[in-house]
N, C-alpha and C positions, 0 to 999 in steps of 0.2 A: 863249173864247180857245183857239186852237190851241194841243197840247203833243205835241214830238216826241219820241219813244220812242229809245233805242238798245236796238236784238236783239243778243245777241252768241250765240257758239258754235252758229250753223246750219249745221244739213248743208249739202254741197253738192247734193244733192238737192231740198233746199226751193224752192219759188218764189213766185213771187210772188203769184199765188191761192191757194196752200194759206199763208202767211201772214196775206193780208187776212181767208180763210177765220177762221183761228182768230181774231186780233185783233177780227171784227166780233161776237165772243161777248161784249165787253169795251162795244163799243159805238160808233160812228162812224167810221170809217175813212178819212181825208181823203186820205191818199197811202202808199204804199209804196214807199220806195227801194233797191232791194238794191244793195248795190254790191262792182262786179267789177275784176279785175285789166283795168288798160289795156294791158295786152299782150297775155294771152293772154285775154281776155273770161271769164272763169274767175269764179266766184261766190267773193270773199273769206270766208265765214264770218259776216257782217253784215250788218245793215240797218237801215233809220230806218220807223219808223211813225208817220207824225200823226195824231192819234186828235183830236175834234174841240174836246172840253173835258178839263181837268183833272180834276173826276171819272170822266171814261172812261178816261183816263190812268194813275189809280192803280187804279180797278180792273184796265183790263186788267195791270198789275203784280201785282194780288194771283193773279188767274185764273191768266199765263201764266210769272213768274218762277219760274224752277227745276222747272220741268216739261215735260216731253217734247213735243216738235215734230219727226219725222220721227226719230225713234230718236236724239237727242241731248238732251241736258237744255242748256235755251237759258236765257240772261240776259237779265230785259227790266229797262231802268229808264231814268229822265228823262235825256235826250240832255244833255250837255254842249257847250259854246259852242265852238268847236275855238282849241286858243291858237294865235299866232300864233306862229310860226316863223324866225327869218333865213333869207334865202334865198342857196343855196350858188350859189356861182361854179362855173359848168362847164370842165372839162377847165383846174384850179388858175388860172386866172386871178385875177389881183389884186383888189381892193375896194378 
């Protein structure tokens, strides 16, 4: 079973082959998502790794959390479900 990773604190530097790069130390690499500001195309500082089983998962945690990726000490651990949100009325419009 597929398990998606959260990266946190990447350089803006990182990309996305020097990620898969270190992640495929760990073991399967099924996708890399870096993701970037919708406006200005700018690397946010994050990304999702799906690594292809749960024990590549946790090992790539033990390998790569809290260890340097591009001169920044990066956070890797199991992605969380994103909660869901109310969604805001633009320019105060009523509900």
């Amino acid at each position: 079973m597929e398990v998606k990773l959260y990266v946190g604190n990447l350089s803006y530097d990182t990309n996305e082959e020097g990620l898969r790069t270190a992640f495929a130390r760990a073991g399967t690499v099924v996708s890399v998502d870096m993701i970037k500001d919708r406006d200005t195309g700018r690397m946010r500082g994050f990304a999702f790794v799906t690594m292809s089983s749960d024990e590549e998962a946790q090992n790539a945690i033990k390998i790569l959390n809290e260890k340097t990726l591009d001169d920044r000490v990066i956070k890797v651990n199991i992605a969380r479900a994103r909660e869901e949100q109310p969604r805001r009325m633009a320019y105060g419009g009523r509900r």
